[in-house]
NUGU-817275 format. One record per atom (N, C-alpha, C, O): residue in three letters; y, z negated, x. Coordinates in steps of 0.1 Angstrom, whole numbers, plus 5000, padded with zeros to 4 digits. Layout:
residues N
alaYZX ...
//
This chain:
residues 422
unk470050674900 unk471050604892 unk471050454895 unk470050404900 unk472250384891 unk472350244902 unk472350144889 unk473150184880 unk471750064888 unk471249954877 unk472549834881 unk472249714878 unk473149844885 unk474049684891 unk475349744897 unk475349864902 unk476249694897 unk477949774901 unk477649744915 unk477749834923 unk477149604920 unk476949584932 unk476249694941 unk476749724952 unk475149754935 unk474249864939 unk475350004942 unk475250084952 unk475950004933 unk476750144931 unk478050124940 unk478250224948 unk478750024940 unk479949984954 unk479250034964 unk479750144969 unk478149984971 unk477549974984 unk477150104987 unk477250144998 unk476450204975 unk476550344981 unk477450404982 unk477350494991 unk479150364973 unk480250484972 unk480950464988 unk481550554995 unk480550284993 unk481150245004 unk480350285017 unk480750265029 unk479550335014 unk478450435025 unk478650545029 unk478150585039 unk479450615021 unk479150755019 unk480650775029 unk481450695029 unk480750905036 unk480950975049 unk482550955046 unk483351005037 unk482850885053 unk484850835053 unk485850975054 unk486950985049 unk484951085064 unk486251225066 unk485251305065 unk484151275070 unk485451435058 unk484851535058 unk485051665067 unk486151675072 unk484051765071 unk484251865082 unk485851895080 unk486751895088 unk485851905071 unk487651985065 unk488351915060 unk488151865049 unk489951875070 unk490951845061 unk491751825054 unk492551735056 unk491651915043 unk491951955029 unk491651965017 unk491051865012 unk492052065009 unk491952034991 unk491252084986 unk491152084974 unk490252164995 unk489052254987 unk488352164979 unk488252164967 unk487952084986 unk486551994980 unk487351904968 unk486551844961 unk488351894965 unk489051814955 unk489251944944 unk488651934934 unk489952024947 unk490452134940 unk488652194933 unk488352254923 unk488252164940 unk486652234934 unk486052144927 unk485652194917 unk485852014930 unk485151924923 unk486451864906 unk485951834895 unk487451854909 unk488251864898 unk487651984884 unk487351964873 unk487852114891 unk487552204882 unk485652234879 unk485252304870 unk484652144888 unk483452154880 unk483652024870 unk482752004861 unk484551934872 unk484851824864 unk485451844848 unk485451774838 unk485851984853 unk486751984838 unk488051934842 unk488751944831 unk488751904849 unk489751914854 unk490551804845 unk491451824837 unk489951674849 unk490751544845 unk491851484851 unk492451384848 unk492051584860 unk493551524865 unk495351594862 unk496551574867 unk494551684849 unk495551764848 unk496551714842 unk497651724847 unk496551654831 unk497251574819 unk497551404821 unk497851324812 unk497351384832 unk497051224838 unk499151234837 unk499751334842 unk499551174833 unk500851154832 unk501650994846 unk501950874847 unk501451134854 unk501651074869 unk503051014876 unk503851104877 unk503350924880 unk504250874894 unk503550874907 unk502950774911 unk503750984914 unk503251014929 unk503850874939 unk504950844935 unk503250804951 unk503950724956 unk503850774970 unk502650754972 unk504150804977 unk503550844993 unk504250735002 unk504750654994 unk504550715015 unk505350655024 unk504050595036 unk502850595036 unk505050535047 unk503950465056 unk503350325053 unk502250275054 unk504850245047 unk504350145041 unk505650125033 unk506650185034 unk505350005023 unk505749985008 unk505150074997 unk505750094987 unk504050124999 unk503650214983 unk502750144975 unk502350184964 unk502250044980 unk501449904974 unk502949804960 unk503149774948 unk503649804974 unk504549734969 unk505249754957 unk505449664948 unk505749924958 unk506649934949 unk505650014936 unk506150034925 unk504150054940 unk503650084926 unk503849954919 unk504049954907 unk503949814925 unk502849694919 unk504449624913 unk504449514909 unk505649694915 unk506749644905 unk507049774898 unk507549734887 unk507049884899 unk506849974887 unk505849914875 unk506249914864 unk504649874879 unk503749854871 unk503749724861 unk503249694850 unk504849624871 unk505449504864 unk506149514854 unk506349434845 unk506949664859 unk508049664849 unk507849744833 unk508349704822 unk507149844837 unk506449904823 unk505349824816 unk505149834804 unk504449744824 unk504049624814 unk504749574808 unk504549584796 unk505749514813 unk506749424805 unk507349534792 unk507549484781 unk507549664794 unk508349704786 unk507149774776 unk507349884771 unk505749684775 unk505349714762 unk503849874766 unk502949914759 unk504349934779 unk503650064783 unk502150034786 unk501849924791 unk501050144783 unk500150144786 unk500450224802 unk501150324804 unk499750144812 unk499850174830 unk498350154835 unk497750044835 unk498050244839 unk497050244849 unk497850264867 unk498950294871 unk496850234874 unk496950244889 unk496150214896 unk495250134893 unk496550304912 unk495550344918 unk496150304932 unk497250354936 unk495550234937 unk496050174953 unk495050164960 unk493950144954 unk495150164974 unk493950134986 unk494950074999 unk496050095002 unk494150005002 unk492649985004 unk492849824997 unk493949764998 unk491849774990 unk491749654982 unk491749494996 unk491149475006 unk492449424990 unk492649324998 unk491449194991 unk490549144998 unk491549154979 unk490349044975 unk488949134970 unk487749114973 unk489449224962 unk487849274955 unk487949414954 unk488949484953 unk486749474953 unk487049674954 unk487349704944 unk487449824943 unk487549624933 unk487749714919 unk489549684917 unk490049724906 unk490249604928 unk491349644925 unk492149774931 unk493349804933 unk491149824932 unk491950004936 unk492150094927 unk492850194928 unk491450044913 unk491850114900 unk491950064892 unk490950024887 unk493250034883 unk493549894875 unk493949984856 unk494150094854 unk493749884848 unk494049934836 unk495049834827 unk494449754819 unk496649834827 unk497149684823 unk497249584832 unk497549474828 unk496949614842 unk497149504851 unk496049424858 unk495949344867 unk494849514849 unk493449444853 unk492149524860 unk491649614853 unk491849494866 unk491349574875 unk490049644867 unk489649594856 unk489549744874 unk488549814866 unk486749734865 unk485949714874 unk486549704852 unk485449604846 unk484149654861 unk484149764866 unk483449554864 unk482149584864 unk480849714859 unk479949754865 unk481249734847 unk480449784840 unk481449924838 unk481050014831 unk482449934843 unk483050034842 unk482750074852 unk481950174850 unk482850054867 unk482950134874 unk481350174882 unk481150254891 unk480250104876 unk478750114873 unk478650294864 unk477950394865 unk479750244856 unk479450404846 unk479950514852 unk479150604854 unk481050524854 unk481550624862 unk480650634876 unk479950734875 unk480550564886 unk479950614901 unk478450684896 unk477850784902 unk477950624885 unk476550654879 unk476650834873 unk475750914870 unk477850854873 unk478450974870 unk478151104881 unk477351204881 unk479251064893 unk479251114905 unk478351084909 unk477951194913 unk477350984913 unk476350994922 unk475651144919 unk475951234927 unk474851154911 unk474251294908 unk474951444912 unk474551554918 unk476251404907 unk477351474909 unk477851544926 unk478051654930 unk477851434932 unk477651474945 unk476651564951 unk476551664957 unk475951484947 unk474651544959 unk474251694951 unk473451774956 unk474751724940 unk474751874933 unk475751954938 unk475752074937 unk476851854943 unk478151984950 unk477351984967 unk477652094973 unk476851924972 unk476451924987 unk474852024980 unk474852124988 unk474352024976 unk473552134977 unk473852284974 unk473152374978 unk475152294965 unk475752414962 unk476552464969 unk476752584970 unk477652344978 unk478052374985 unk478152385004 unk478552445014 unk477452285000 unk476452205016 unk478052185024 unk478652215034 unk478252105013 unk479052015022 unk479451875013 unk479151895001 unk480051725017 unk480251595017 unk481251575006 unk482351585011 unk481351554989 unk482351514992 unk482651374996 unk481751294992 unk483551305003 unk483951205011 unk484151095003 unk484651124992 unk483950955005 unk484650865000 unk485750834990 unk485850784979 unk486550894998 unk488150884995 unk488250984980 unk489050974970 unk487251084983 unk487651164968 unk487151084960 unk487751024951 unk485651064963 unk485051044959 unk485850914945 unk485850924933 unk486350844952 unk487350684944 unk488050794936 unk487850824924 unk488850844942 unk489950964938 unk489451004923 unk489950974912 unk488351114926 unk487551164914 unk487051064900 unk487051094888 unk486850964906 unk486550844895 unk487750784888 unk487750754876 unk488950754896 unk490150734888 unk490450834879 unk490750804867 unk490550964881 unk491051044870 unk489851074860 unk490051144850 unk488651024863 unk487251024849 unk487450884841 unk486950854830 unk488350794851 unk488350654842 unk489750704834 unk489550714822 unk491350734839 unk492150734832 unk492350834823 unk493050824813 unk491850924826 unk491551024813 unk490550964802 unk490750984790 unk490050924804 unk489250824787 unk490050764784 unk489950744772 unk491150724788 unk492150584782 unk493750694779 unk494250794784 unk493950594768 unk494850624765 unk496350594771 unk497150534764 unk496650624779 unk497650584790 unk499750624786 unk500050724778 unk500250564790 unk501650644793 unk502150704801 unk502850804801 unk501450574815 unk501750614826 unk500750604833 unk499850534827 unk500550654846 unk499450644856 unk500550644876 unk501250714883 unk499850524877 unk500750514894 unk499850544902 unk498850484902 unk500150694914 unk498850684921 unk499550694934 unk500450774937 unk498750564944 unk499150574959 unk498650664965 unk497550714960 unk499150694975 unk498950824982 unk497750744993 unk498050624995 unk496950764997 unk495750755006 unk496250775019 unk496550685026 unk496350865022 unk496850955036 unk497651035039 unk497251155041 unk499051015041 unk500351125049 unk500851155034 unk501451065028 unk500451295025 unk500751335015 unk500051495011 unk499351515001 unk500351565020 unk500151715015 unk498851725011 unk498451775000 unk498051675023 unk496051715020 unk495451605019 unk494251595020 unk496351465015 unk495551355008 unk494951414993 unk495251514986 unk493951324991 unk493151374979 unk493551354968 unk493151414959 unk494551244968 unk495351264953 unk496051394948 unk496051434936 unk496751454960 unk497451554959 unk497651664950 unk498651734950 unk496551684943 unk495951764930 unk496151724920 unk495351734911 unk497451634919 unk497451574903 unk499251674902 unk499851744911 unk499551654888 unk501051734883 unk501851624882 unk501751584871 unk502551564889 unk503651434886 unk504651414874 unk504851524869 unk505051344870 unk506651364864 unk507551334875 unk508651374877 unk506951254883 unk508051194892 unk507251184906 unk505951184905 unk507951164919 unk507051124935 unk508251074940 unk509351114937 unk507750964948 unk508850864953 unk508450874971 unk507250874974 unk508950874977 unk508450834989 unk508950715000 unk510050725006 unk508150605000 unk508750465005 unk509550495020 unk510750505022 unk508450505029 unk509350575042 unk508650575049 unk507550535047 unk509150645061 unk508650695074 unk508250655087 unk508950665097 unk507250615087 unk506750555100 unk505950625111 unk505650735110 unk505650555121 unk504850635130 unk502950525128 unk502750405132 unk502050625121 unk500850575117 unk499950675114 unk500250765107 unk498550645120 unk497950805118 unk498250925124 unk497951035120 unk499050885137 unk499451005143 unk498251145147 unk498551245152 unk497251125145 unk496251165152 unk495551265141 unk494551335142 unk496551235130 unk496051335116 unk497551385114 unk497551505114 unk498951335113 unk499851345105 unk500951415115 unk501751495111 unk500751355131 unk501351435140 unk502351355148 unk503051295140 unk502451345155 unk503151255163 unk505051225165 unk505851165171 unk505051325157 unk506851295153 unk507051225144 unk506051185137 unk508451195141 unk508851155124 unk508951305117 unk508951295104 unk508951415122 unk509851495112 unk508351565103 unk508251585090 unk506951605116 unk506051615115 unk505651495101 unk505651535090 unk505251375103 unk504851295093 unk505551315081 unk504951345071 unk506951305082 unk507751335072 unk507151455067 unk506851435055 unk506951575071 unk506751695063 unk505151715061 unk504551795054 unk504651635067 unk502851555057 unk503351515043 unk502851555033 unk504551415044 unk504551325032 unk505151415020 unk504751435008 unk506251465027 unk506951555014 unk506151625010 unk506751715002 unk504351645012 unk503651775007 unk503651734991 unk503351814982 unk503951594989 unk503451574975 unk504851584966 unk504951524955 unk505751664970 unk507051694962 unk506451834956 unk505851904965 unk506551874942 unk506451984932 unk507852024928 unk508951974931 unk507452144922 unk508552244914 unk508952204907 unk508352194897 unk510552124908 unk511552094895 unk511051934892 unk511451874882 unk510151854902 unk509751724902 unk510651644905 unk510451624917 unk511451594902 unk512851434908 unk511551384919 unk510251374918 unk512351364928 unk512251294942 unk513251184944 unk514451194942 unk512351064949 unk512850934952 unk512550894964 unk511450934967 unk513250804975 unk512850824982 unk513550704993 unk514450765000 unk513550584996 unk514350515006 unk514250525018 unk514850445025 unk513350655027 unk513750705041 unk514850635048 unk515850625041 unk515050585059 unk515950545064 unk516350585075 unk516950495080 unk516150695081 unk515850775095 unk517750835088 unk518250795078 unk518050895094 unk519150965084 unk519451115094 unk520151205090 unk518351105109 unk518151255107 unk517251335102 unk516951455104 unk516951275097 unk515551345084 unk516451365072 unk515851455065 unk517351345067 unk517951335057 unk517951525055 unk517651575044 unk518251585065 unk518151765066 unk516951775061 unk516851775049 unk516051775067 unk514851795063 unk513951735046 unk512951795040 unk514651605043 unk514151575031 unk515251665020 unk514851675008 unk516351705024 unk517251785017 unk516551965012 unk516552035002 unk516251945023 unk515452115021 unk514452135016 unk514252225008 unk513352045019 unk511952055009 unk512452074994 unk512352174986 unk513051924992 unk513751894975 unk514452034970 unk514152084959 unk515552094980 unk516152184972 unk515552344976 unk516452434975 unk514152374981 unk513452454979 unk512152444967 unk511352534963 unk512352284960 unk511252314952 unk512252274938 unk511752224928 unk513852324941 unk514452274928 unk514152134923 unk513852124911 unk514152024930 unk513551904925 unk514851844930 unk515651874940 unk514951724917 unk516351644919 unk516051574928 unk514951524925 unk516751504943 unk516851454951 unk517551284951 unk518751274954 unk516851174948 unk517851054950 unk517350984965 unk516150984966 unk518050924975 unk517950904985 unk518850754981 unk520050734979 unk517650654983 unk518450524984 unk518750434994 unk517950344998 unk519850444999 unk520150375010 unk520550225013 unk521150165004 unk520250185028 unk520350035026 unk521649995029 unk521549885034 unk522750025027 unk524250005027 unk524249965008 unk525149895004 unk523250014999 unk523349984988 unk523349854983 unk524049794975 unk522349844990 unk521749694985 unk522749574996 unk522849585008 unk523249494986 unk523749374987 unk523449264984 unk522849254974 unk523849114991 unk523649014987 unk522648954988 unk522448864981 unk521848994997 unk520848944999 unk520048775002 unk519648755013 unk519948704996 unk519548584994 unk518048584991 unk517348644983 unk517948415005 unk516448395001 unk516348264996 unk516248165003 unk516448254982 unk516548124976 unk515048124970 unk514248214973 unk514547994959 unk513748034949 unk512648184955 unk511548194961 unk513648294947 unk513248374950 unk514348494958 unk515548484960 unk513248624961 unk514248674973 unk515548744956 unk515348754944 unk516848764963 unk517748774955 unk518948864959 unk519648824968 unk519148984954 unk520149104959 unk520549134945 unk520149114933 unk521549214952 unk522449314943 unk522249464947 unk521749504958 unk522549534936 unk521849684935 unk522749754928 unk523249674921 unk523249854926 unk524149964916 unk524449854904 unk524049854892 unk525449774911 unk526249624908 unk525349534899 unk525849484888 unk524549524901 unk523349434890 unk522749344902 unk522849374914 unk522249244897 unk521949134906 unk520349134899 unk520149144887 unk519149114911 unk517649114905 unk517248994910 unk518148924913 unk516048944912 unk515048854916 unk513748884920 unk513048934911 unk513248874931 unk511848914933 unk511148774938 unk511648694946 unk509348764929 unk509148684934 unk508248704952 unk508148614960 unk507848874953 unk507448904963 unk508848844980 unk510048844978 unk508348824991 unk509148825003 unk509548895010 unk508848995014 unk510848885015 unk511249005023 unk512249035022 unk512749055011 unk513049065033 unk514349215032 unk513949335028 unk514749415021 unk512549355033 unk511749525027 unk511749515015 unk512249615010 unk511349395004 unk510949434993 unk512149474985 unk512049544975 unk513549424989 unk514849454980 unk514849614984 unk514949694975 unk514649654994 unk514449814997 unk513349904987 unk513550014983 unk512249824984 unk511149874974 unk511149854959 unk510649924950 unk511949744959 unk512549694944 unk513749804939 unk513949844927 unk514549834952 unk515649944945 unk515750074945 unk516750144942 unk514350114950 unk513650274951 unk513150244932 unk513350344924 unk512650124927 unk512050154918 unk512950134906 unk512650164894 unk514050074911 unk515350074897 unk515950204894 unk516450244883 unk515750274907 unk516550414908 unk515750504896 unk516250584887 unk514350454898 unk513550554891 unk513450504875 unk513250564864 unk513650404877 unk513650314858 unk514750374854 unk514550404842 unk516350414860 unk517550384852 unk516750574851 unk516850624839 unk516250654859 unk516250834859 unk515150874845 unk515150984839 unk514150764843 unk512950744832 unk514350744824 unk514850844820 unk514950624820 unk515350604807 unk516450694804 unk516550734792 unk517550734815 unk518350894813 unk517951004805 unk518551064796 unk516051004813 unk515851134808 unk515051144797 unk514651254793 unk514951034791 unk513950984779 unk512551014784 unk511651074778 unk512450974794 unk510950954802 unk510350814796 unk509150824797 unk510750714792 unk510850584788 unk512150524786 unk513250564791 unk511750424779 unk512650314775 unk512650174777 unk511750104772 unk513550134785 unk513250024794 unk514449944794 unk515449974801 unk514349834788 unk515749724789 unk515749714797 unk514949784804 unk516849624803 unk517749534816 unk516549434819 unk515849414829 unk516649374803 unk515649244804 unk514249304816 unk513849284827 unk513849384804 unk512349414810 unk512249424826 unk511549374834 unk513049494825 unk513649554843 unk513349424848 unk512249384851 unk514349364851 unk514349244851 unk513149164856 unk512849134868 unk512549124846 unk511349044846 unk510349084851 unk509549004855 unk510149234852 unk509049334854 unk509749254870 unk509549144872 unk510349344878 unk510749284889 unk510149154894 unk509149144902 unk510949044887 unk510948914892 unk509348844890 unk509048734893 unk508048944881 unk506648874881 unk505848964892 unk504748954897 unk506749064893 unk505549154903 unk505249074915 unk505949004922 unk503749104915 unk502649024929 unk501749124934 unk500949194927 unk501849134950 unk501049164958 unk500849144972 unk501549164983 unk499549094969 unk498449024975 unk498749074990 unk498749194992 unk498948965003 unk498648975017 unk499949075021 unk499749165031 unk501149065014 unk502249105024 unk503249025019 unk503849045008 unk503648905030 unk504148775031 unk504148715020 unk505148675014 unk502648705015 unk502248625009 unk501948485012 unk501248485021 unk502248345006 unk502948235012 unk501948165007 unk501348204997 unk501648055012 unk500648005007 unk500947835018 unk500547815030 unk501547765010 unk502047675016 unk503447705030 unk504547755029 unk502747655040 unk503047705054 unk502447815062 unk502647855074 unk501547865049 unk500747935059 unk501148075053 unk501248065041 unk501448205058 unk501948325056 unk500848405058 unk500148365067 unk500248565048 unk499948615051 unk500348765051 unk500648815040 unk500348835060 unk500648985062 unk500149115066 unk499849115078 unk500149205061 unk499149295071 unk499349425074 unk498849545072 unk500549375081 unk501749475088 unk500549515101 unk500149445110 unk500449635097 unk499449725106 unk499949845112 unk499049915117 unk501149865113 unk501649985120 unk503049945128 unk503049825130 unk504250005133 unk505149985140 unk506349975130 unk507349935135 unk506450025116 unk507050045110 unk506949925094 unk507749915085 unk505849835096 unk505349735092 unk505549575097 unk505549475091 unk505549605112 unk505849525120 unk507649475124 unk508149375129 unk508049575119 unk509749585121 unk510049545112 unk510849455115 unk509749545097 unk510049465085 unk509649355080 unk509949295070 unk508749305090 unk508149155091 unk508849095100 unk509549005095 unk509049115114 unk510049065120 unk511849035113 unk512448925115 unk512249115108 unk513249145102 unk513249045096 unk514148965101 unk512248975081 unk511748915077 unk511448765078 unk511948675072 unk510548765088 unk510748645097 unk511348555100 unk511348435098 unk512248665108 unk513648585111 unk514648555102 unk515448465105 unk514648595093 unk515448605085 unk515548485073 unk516448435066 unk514548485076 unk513748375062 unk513248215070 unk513248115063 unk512848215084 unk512448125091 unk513248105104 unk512748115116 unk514648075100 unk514848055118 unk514947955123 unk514947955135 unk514847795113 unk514447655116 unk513147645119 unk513047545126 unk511947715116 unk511047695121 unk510247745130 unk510147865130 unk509547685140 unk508347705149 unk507747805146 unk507547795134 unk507247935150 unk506548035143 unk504948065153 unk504748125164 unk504148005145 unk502548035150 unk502248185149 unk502648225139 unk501848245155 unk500948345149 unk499648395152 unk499448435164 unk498948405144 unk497348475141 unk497048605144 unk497448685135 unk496648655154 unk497148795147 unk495448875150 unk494448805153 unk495248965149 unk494249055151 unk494349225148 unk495049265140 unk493549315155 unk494149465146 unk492949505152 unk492249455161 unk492849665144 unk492149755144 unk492349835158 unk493449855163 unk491449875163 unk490849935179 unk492250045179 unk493050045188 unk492450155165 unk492550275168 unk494350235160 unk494850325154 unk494950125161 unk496350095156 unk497150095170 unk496650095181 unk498450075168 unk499250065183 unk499149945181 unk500049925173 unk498649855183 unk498849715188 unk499849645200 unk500349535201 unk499849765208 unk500149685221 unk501649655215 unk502049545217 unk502549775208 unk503949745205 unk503849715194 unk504949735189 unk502949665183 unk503149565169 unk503249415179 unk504149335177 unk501949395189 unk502049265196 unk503449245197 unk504149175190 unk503949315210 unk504949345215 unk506349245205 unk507049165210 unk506349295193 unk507349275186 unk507049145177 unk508149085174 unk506049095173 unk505748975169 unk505648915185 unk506048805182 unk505548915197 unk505648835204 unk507048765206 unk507348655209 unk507848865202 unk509548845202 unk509848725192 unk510948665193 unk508848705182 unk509848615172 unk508348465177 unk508748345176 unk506948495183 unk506548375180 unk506748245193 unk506748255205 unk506748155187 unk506748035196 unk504948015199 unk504647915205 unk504048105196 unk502848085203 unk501948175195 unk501948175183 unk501148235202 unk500248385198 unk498948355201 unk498448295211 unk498348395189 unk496648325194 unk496548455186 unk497148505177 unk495048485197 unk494748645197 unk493448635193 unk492748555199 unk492848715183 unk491248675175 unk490448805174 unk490848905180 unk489348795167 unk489048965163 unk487848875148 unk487348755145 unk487748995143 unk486548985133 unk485449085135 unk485549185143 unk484549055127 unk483149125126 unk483249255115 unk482749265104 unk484049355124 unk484349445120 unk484149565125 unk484949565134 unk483549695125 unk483249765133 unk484749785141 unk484949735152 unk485549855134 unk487049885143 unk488349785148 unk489549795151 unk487249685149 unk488649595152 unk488249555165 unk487149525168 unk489449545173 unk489649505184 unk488949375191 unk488549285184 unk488849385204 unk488249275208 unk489549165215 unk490449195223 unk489249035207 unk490248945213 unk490648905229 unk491648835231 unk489748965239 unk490049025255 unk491349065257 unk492449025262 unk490849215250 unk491749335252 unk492949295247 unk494049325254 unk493049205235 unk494149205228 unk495149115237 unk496349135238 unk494249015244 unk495248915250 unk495448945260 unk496448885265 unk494949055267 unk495549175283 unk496849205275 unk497949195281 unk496849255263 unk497449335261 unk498749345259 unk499549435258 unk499149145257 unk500649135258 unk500848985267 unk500148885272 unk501849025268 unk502748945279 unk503248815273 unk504448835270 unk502748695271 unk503248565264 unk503348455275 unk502548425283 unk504348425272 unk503948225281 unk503448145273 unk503648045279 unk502748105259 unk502248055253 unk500948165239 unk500848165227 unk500548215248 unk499448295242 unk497648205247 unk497248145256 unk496948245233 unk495748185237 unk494848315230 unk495248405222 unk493448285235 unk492148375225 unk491548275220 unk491648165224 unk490948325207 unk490448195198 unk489448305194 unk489648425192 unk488048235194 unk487048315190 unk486448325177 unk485548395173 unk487148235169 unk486748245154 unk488048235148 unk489048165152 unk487848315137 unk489948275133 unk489648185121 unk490648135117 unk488248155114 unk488248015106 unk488547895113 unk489547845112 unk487847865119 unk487947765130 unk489547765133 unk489847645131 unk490347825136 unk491447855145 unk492347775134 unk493047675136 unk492147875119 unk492847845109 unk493147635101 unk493747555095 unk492047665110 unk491547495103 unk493047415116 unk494047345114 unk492447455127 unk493047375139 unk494847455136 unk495847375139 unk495147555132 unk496347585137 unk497047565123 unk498147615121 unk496247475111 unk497447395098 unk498647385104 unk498847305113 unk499547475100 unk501147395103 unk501447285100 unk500947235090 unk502347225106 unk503447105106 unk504147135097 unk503947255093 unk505247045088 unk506447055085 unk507247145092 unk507647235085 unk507447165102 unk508247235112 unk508147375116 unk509047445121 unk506747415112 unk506047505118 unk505747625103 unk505847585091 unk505447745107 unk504747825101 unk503647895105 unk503647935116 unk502347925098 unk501548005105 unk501648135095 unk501848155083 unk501248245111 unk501748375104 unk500748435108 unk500748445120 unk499248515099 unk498948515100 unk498548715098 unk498548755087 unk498248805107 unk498748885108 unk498249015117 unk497648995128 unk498649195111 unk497849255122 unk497249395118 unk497349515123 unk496149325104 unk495849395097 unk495349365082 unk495049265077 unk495449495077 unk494849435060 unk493249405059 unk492749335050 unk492549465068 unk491249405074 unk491249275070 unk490549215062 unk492349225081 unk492249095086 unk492448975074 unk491848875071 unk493749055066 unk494148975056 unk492948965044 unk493148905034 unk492049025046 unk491749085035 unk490049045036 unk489249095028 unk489948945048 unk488748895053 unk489448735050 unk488948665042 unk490448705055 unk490648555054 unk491548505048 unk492148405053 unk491948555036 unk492548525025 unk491948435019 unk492548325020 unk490548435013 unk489948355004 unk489948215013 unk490048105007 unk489948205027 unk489648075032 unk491048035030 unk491147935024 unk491848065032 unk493248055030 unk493547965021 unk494247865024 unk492947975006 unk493648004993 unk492747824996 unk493347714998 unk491447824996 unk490747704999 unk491347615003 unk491547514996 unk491947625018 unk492447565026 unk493847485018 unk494047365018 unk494747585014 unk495447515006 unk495547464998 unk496647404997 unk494447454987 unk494447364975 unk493447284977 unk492647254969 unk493347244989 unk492447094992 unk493446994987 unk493246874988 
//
């Protein structure tokens, strides 16, 4: 047993990342020697490649506001490990998450002698969120999907509702190297008679997201970007939606796409007496939601941790969109086992100069490779990205974008935050 949360992090963050299998045995089994805490967890499923950070963390703006008890469940943590399971907004105590792992520790190593096998990490967090949110008195519970959907380890919970952000190419090497493939990973987390949400934007998947939904009797809303209008980057970012005008303080073209996956689902809650949720709240819920390291702004200096090809497209998008008077720096770095060469590829397209880095990370790339790896007339290697960060302060004129992975963001954030309020 672990005397210190610090003690108890460092073993749960030890313990074996993928197991021989998989699948839902070891979840489906360890739930039911659990007593089966995930049954009654009064759930919003989130799946997609990217936006499920996003749009849990303005769901969760918005039912705060409207008075709701909200838990949630997100990975991978960008400042500290205990915001992967939050209660109101606040991440899970010290001494909470000391109690719980102090739980499973024993717990484990009794299913690996019974069953002589691992369970993994990933449940492992998994299993502790539904031992924390079953003590608490909850309304709602937001849980991000981990991996694809079908044999991610959340997947054993009963929803009211599953939304799916969208479809990218990421993880091919588990989820399968198509869209339609990925896609029908993700749709594993649609149930019998469950409403399905969902801003896909592929529109020949549209067949295929039609058939899962109306094989499992589940209401289908598909929100498309011809919906969203008016898009303004003032103050804050600013569109129109099923004729209502919002505010977000988050950045982006993406996020009015993530913001109107989650109005669809507020106006289908309050229809169905799922909740009760003003305009106001709506509203405000929207316009306070924050999260951390995706175009997150910090003076001149930008952070993002567009890690896939489908991350990369909505940053660019973005970018440009939001910055076309200015100079565009960028930082970038990524993980060994990501496509870098066409994320490079496409941040090469918007920057006026590329400086290529790595960190002290087992899976991240070496700053060499990275700078073989694209084609710039103003590209450099920089061998520390503090150092880099200090030297590459933007101008007036300029932006630094700093970018690649959530690793990355999620390592030099805190110097960031310094940097700026000198």
């Amino acid at each position: 047993m672990f005397q210190t949360s610090k003690d108890a992090i460092a073993w749960i963050e030890g313990v074996r990342r993928f197991g021989e299998k998989y699948d839902l045995s070891r979840m489906e089994k360890a739930c039911e020697l659990l007593g089966h805490p995930e049954k009654d967890l009064p759930v919003v499923h989130i799946a997609g490649t990217n936006g499920k950070g996003s749009t849990v963390s303005f769901l969760k703006s918005i039912l705060l506001e409207a008075n709701y008890k909200v838990g949630t469940f997100t990975s991978p943590y960008v400042v500290r490990f205990n915001e992967r399971i939050s209660y109101n907004g606040l991440d899970i105590s010290d001494e909470d998450l000391l109690k719980y792992i102090n739980i499973l520790y024993p717990f484990q190593q009794k299913y690996y002698e019974d069953y002589h096998d691992v369970i993994t990490f990933f449940e492992l967090i998994t299993l502790l969120s539904f031992l924390y949110f079953r003590d608490l008195d909850l309304d709602f519970v937001l849980y991000e999907v981990g991996l694809g959907g079908k044999l991610d380890a959340t997947n054993v919970v009963s929803p009211m509702l599953t939304a799916i952000t969208s479809i990218s190419y990421d993880h091919i090497h588990v989820l399968g190297d198509s869209l339609e493939e990925i896609a029908m990973n993700k749709l594993g987390i649609v149930k019998d008679k469950v409403p399905l949400f969902t801003t896909i934007t592929q529109e020949e998947l549209y067949p295929l997201v039609e058939q899962v939904a109306k094989s499992h009797d589940a209401h289908l809303r598909i929100i498309k970007a011809s919906e969203i209008e008016d898009v303004n980057f003032l103050e804050y970012t600013e569109f129109t939606f099923e004729e209502d005008t919002y505010q977000l303080s988050l950045q982006g073209i993406h996020q009015t796409k993530n913001a109107s996956l989650v109005i669809a689902i507020v106006h289908y809650m309050n229809a169905h007496k799922m909740a009760s949720i003003s305009t106001k709240d709506l509203k405000e819920g929207l316009k306070k939601a924050f999260w951390p390291g995706r175009l997150e702004r910090f003076g001149r200096i930008i952070l993002d941790g567009a890690h896939n090809i489908g991350g990369a497209e909505s940053l660019k998008e973005s970018i440009v969109s939001m910055y076309k008077d200015k100079k565009i720096k960028v930082l970038f770095t990524s993980m060994a086992d990501k496509d870098y060469k066409n994320i490079l590829r496409l941040a090469s397209s918007y920057a006026d100069s590329l400086y290529l880095t790595e960190i002290d990370y087992p899976r991240c790339e070496k700053k060499e490779i990275l700078y073989e790896a694209i084609d710039h007339p103003n590209k450099h290697m920089v061998s520390s990205p503090l150092k880099a960060l200090e030297e590459l302060n933007p101008k007036e004129d300029e932006i630094l974008l700093i970018t690649g992975s959530l690793y990355f963001i999620s390592y030099i954030r805190t110097y960031v935050e310094q940097l700026t309020n000198i």
